[in-house]
VOBA-1610 file (N, C-alpha, C; in pm, whole numbers, padded with zeros to 5 digits, always signed):
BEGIN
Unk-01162-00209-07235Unk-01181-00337-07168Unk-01062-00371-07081Unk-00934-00342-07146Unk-00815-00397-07071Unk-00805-00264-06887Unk-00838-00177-06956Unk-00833-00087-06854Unk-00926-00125-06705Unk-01042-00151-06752Unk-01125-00246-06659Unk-01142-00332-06597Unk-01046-00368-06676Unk-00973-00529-06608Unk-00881-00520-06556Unk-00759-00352-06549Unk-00662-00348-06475Unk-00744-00312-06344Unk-00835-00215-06375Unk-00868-00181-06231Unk-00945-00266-06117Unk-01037-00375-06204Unk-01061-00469-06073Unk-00988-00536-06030Unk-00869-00548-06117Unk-00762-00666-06049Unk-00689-00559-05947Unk-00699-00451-05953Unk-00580-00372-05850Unk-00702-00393-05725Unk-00826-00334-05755Unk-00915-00302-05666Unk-00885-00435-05579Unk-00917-00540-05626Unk-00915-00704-05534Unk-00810-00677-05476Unk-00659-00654-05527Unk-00531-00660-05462Unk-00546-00534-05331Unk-00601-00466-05328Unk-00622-00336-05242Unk-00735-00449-05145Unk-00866-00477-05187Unk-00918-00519-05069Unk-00868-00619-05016Unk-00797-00752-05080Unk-00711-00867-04987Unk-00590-00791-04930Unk-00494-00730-04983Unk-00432-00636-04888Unk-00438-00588-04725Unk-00587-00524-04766Unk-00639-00495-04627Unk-00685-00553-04566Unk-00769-00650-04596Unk-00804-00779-04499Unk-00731-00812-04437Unk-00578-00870-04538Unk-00489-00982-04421Unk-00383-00842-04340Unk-00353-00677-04342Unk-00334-00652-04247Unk-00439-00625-04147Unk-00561-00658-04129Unk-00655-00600-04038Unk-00601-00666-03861Unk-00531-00767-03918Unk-00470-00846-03773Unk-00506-00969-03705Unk-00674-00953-03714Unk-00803-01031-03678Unk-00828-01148-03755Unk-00921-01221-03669Unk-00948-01306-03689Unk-01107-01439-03632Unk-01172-01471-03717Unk-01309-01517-03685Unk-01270-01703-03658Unk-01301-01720-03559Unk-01256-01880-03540Unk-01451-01905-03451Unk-01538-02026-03519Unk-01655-02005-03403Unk-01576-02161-03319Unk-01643-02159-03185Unk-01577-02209-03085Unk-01748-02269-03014Unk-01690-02399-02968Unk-01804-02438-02906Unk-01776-02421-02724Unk-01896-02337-02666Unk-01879-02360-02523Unk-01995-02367-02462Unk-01910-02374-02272Unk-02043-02433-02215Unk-02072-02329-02120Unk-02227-02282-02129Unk-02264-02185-02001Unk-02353-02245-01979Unk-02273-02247-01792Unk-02354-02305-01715Unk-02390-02216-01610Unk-02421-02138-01631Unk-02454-02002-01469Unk-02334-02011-01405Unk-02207-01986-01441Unk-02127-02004-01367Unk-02146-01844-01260Unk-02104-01797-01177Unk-02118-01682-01087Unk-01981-01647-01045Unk-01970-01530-01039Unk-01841-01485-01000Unk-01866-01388-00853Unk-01756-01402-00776Unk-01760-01380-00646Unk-01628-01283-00622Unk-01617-01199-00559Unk-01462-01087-00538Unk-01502-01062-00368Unk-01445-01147-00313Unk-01445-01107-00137Unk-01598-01117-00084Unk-01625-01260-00129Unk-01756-01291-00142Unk-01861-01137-00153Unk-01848-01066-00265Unk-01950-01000-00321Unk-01994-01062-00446Unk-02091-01041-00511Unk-02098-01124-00667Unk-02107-00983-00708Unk-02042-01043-00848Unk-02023-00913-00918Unk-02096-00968-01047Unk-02183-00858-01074Unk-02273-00865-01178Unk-02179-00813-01308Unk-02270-00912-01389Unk-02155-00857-01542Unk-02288-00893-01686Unk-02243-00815-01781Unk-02357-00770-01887Unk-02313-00888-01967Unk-02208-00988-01915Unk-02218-01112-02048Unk-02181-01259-01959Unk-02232-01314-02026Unk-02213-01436-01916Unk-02085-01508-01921Unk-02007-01535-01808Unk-01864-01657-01811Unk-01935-01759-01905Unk-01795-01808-01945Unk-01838-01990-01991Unk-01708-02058-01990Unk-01700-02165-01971Unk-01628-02248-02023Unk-01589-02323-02173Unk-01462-02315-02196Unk-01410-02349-02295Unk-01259-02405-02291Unk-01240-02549-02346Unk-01158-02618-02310Unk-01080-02638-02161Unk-01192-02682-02110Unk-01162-02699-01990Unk-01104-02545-01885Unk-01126-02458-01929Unk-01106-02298-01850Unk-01269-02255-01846Unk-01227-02139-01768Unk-01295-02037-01736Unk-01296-01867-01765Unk-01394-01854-01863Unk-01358-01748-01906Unk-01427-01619-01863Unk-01369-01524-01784Unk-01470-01389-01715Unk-01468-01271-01843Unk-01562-01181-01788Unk-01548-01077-01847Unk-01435-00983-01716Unk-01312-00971-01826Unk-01217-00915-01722Unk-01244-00756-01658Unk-01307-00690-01742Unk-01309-00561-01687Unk-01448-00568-01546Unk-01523-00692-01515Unk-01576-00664-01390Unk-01510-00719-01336Unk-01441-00858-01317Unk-01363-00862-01227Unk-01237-00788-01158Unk-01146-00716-01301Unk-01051-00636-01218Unk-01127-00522-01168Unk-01260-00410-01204Unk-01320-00413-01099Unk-01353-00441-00943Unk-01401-00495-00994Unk-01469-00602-00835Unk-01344-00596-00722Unk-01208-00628-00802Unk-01080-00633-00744Unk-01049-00447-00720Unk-01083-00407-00776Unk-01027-00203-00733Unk-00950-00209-00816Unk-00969-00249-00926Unk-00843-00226-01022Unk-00921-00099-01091Unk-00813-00085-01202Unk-00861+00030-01314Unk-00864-00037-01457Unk-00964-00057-01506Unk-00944-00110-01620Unk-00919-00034-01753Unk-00888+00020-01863Unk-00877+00054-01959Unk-00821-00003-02132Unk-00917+00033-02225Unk-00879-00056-02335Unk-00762+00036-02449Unk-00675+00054-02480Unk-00579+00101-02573Unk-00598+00070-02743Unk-00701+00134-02789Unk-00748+00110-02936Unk-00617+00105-02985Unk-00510+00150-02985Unk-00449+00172-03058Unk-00306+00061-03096Unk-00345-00038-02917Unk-00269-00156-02968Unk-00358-00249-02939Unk-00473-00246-02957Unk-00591-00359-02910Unk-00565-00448-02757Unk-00492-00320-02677Unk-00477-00388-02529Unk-00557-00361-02399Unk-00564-00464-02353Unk-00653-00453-02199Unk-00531-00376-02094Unk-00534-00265-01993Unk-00467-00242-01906Unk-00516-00206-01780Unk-00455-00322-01728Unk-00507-00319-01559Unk-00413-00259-01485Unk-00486-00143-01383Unk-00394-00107-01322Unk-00438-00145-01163Unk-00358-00198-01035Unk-00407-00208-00946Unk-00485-00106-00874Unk-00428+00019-00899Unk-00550+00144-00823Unk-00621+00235-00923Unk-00671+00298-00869Unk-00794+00383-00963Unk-00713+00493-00912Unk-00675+00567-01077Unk-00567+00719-01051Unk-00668+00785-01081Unk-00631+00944-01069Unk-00709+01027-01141Unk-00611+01173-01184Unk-00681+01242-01274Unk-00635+01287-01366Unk-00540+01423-01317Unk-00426+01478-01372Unk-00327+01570-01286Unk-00397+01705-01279Unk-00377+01756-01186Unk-00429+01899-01190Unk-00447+01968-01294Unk-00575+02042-01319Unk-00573+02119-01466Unk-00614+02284-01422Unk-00480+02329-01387Unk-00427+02494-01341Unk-00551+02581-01444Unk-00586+02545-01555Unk-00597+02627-01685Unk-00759+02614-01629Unk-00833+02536-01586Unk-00969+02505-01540Unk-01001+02577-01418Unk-00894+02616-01331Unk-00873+02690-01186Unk-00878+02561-01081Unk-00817+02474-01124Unk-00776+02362-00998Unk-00657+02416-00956Unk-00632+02381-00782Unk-00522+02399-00755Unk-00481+02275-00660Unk-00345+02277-00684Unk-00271+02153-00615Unk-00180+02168-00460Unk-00221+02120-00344Unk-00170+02162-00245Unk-00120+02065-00186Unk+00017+02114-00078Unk+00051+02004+00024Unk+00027+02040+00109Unk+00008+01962+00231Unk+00014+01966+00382Unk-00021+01888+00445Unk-00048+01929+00573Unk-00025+01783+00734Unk-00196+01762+00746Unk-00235+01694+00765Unk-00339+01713+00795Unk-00389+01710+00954Unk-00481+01826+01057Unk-00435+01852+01142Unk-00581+01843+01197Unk-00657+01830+01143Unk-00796+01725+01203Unk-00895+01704+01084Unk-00978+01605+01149Unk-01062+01498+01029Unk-01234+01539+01071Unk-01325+01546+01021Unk-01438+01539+01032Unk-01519+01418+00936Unk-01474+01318+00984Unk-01501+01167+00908Unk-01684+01202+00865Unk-01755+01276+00939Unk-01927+01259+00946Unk-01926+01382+00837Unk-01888+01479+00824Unk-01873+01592+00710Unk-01797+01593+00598Unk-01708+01467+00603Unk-01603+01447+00525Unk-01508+01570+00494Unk-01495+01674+00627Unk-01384+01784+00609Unk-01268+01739+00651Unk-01160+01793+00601Unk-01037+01781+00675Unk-00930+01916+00709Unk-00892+01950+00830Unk-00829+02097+00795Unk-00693+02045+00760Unk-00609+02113+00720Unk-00427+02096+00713Unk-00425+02252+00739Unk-00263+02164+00792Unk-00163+02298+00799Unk-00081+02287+00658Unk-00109+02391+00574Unk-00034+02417+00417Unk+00080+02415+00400Unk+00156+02317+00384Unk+00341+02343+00318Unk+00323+02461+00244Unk+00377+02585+00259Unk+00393+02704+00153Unk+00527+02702+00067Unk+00554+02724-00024Unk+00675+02749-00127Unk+00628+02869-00178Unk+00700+02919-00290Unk+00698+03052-00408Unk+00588+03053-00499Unk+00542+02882-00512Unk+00454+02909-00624Unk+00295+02884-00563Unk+00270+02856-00397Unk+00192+02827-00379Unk+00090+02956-00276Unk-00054+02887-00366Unk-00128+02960-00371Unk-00238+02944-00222Unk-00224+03054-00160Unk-00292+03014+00024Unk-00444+02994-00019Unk-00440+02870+00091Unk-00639+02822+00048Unk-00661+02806+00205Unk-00785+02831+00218Unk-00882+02780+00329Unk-00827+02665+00419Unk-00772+02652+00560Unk-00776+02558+00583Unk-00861+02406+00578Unk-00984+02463+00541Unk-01041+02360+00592Unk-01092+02311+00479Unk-01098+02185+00439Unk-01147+02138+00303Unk-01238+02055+00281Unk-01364+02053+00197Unk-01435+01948+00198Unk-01407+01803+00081Unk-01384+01720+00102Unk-01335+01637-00003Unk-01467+01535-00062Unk-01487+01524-00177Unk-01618+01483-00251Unk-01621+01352-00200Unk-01711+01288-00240Unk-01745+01164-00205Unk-01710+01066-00308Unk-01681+01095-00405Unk-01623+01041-00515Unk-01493+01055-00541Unk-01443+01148-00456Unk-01267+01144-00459Unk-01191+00983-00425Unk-01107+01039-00526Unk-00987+00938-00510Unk-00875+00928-00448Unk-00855+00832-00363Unk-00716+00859-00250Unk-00610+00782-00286Unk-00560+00798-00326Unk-00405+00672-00296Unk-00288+00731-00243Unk-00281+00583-00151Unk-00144+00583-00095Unk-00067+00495-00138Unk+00085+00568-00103Unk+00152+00549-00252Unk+00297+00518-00136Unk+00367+00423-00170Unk+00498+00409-00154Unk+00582+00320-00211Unk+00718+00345-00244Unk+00802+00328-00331Unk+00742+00309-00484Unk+00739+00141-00498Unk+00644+00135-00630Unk+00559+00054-00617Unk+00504+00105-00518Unk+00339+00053-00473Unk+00260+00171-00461Unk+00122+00124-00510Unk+00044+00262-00461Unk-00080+00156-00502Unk-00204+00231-00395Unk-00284+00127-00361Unk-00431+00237-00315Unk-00558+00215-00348Unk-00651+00291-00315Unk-00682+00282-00184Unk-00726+00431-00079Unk-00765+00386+00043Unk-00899+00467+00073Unk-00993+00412+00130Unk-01083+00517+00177Unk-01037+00631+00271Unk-01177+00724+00301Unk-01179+00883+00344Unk-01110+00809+00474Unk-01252+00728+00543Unk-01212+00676+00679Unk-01048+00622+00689Unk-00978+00605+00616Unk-00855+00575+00659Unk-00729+00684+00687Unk-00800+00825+00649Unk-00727+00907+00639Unk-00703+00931+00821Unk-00568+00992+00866Unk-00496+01003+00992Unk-00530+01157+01038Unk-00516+01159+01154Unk-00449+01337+01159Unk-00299+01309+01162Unk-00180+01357+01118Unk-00066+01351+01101Unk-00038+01297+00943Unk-00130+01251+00865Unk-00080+01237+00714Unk-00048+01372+00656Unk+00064+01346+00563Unk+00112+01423+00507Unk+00051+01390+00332Unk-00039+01509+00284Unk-00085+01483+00167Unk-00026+01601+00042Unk-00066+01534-00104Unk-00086+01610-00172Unk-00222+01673-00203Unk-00317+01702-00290Unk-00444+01774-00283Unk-00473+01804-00382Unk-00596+01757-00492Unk-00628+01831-00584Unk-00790+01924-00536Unk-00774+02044-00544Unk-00893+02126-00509Unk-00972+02146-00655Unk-01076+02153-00709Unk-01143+02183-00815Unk-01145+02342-00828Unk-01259+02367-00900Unk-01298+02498-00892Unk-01370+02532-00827Unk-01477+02414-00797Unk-01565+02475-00681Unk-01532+02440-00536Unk-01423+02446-00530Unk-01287+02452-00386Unk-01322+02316-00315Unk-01391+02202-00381Unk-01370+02040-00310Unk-01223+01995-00345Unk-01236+01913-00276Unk-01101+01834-00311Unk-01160+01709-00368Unk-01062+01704-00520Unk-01130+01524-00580Unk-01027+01448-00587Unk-00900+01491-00595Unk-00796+01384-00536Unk-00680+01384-00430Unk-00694+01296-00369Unk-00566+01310-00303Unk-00442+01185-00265Unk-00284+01233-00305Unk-00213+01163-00295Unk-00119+01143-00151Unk-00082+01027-00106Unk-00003+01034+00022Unk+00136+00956-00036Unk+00227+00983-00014Unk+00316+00936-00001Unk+00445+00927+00096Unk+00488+00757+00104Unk+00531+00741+00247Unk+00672+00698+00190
//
């Protein structure tokens, strides 16, 4: 009997334990939805939960608005954080997949084919590709200076930019970096 009684009393001490580190917390809250609508450069941006108001604020769902804004949104399970980043990065070359990473000038544009040729910066470790490149439609561009860096479309690309280049395997290009 006593033994039984040690172990539910530990068991309780183990589950209140874990409760009060879980972190969280249930508070219910009264608010008001009123169709409020959200707008980013007069576009409306559709979102899967509705704003409302509560104590006199306004509350969005942040990941469409930083959206809507060109941000990058991402959630960090691991410290329960929201992180906005102003541009949409993408991921570093992966050599081991057969991506390869190139520099050069770029030395004409085919804005209607979305090609671009460069002339190739060569070094020791670099590997000669095709001048002429087709870049996806889903590629990511940023231009980047000091500690700013900022997303730009295809159409903004120059003849005379000087880029970096991620080529895939099936020889598109899905990212590319400029820096000024």
């Amino acid at each position: 009997m006593k033994k039984g009684l040690m172990i539910l009393l530990i068991g309780i001490i183990i589950l209140l334990s874990a409760t009060s580190f879980a972190g969280g917390y249930f508070k219910r809250i009264d608010v008001l939805i009123n169709g409020t609508k959200i707008e980013v450069d007069g576009k409306k941006i559709e979102t899967d939960t509705e704003p409302f108001i509560y104590n006199s604020r306004t509350f969005v769902p942040i990941r469409a608005v930083s959206e809507g804004l060109g941000c990058e949104v991402k959630w960090d399970d691991n410290t329960s954080s929201v992180i906005i980043n102003r541009y949409k990065d993408f991921p570093e070359c992966d050599y081991l997949n057969g991506e390869i990473f190139v520099y050069g000038i770029i030395t004409k544009i085919d804005h209607e084919n979305r090609t671009i040729e460069i002339e190739q910066h060569i070094d020791d470790n670099t590997i000669d590709i095709t001048p002429i490149l087709t870049v996806k439609e889903e590629a990511i561009i940023i231009f980047q200076r000091n500690d700013k860096a900022m997303n730009i479309d295809f159409s903004d690309l120059k003849c005379g930019d000087v880029l970096g280049g991620i080529i895939d395997k099936e020889g598109y290009i899905r990212g590319i970096i400029m820096n000024f």
